[in-house]
C-alpha positions in Angstrom: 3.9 39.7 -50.6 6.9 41.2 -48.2 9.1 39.1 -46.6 12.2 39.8 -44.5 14.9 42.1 -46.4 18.2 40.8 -47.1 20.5 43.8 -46.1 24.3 42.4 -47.9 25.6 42.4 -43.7 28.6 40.0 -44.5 28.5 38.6 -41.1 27.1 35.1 -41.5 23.8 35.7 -39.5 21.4 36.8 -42.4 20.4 33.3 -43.8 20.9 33.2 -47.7 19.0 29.9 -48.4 15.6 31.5 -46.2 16.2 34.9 -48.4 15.9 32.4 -51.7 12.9 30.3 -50.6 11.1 33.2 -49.6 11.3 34.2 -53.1 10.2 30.9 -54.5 7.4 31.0 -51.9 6.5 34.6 -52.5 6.0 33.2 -56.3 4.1 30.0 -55.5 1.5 31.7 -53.2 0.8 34.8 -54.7 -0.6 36.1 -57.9 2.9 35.8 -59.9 2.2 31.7 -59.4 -0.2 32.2 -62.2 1.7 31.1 -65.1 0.7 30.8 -68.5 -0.3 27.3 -69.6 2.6 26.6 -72.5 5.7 25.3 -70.9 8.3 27.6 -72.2 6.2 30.6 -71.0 5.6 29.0 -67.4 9.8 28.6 -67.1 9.9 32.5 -68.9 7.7 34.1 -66.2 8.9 31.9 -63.3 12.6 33.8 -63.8 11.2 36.9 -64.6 8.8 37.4 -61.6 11.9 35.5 -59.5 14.1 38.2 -60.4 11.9 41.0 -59.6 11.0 39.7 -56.3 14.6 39.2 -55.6 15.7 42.5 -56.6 13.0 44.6 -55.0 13.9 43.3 -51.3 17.2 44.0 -51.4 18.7 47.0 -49.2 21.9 48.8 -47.9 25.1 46.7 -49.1 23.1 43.7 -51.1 21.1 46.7 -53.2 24.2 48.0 -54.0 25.8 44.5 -54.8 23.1 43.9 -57.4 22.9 47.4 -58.9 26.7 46.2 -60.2 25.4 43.2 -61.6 25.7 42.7 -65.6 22.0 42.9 -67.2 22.4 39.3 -68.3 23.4 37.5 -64.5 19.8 40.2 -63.3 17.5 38.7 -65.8 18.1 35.3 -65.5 17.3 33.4 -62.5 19.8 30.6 -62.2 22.8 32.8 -62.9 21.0 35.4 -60.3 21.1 33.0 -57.8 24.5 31.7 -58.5 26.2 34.9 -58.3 24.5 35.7 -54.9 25.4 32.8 -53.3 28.9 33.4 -54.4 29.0 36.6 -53.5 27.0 36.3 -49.7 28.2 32.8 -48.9 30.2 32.3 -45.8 31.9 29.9 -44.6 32.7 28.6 -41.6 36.3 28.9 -40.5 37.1 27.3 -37.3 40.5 29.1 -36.7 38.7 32.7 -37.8 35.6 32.0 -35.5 38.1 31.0 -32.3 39.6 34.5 -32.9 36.9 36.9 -33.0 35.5 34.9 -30.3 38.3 35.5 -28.2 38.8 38.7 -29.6 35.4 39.9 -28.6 35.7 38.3 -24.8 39.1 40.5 -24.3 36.6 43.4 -25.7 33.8 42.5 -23.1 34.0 45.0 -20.1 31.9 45.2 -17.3 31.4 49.0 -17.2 30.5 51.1 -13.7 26.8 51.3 -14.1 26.4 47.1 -15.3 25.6 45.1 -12.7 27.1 41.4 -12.6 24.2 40.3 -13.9 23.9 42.0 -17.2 27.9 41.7 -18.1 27.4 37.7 -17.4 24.6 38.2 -19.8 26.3 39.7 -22.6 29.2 37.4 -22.7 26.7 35.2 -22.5 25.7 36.3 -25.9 29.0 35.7 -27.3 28.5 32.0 -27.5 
């Protein structure tokens, strides 16, 4: 099953907790789902196959994150999760999102060949 690729961008608009339930959805839906029938092997091959499907749609910066990773934190999927969520988490700063705001609006310029139109349109965007 693919699913969208979480690329490690840092910039608060990839969307960690869709990246994780893709995952868990990935392993519900698909052939992985079919666990073994003894409880201790069901939880086994649920963090197994969670850690491969996390790992193999990874790219750019998050690939390179996880290639880091100690062998321990990539086989186990509690402490996979943990560490990723740590790592990618961002949080909202009020003070830090008023300045690149107005940082990026002193940054917006019209140009010679942009009509009214389209510069309204991209600090449109902004917001």
């Amino acid at each position: 099953m693919q699913f969208k690729p979480f690329l490690g961008l840092r910039n608060g608009k990839e969307d960690l907790d869709e990246y994780l339930e893709d995952i868990e959805f990935a392993y519900e839906t698909s052939h992985w789902g079919h666990a073994p029938k003894n409880a201790l092997d069901v939880t086994e091959h649920h963090n197994n196959t969670s850690c491969i499907l996390f790992c193999q749609n990874l790219k750019g910066a998050a690939a390179d994150w996880y290639v880091d990773l100690s062998k321990e934190v990539k086989s186990n999927w509690v402490d996979l999760k943990e560490a990723f969520l740590k790592a990618y988490k961002v949080e909202s700063n009020k003070v830090v999102d008023k300045y690149v705001l107005l940082q990026q609006v002193a940054n917006l310029a019209q140009g010679k060949d942009k009509s009214i139109i389209q510069y309204l349109r991209q600090a449109e965007e902004l917001y």
